[in-house]
N, C-alpha and C positions, 0 to 999 in steps of 0.2 A: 644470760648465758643459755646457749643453746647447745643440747647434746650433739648436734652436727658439727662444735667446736669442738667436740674432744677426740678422743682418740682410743680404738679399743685397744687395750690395756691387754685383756686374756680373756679365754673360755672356762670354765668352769662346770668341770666334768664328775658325776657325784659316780665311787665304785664301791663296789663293795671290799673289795681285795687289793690293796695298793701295791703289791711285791706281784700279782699278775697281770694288774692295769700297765706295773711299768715293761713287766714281761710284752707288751704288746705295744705302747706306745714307744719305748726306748728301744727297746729291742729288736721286734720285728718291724717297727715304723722309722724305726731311726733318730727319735727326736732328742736330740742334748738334753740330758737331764743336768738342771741351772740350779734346785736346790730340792731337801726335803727335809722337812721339819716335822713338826708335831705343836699343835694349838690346841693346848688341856683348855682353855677358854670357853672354845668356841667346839672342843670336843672331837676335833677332826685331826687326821694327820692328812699332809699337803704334801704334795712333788708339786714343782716347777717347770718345765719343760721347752726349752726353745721351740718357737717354732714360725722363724723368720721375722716377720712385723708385730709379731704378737707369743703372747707365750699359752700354753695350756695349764689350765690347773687341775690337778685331778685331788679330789677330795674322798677320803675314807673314813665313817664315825669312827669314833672309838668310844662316846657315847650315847647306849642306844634313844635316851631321853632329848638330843641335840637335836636342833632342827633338819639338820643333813639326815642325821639316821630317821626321819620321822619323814621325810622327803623322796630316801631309797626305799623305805616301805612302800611308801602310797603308787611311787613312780617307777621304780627300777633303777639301774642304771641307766646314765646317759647323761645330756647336757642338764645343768643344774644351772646356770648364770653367765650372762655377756659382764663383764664388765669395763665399764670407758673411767678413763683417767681424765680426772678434772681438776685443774688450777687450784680453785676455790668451791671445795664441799658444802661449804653453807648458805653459800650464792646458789648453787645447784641447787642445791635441796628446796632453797624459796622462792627459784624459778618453778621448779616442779608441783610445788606446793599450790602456790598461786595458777597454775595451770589445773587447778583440779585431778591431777594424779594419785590416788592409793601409793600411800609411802610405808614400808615396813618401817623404816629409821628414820624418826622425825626429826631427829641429832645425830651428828656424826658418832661413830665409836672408834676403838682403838681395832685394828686388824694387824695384820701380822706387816704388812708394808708402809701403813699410814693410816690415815683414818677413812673409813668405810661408809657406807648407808644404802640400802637397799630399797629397792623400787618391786611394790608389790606386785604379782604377774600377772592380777586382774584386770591391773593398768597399762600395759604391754601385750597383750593379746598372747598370755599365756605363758611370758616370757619374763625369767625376773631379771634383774638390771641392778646390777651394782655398779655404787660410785666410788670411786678412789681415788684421795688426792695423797701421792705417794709424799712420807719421809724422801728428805733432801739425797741420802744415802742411794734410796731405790729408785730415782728418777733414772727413765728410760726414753730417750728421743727417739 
């Protein structure tokens, strides 16, 4: 499995302020807002956001110990992860593996669409990469 077979899924946008991120992306940029939730999990609350063949994610901690808020410290705002939707996550993951790539998730986990796994951004040239093989529910052609 080659990530040229997948398909990018969303962008994954880290803010500090999610009711002014959407002030700007919904409102003054126009994008459908598709859902927003809140992931005590993973410590973030999430907007969804159309935006044609792909959707935006804008992410906001809500704790400061989660990796996102450890993320907007170091970085600021701005792009935070590509992520491509893949068939089969655990194929992915030991294509990747066996390629010699820096994996943050050597196992899938549970995310808020399906199960998730992150590609560390040393192994991307600065860029981290999430994988997602959505629930049946959130597949999107």
């Amino acid at each position: 499995m080659r990530l040229t077979d997948a398909k990018i899924d969303h962008v994954g946008i880290v803010v500090h302020d999610l009711d002014d991120a959407l002030a700007t992306y919904r409102d003054a940029l126009g994008f459908r807002l598709l859902e927003r939730l809140s992931a005590p999990d993973h410590g973030v609350q999430i907007a969804f956001l159309d935006a044609g063949s792909g959707t935006i994610e804008l992410l906001s901690p809500t704790d400061c110990d989660s990796g996102t808020a450890r993320f907007l410290a170091r970085r600021g705002e701005g792009a935070h992860h590509i992520c491509f939707a893949v068939p089969d996550i655990r194929r992915a993951l030991e294509e990747l593996h066996s390629q010699g790539l820096r994996l943050i998730d050597e196992t899938p986990r549970r995310g808020v669409h399906g199960l998730i796994a992150f590609v560390h951004p040393q192994a991307a040239h600065g860029v981290m990469i999430e994988l997602l093989q959505k629930d049946g529910a959130h597949r999107r052609e």
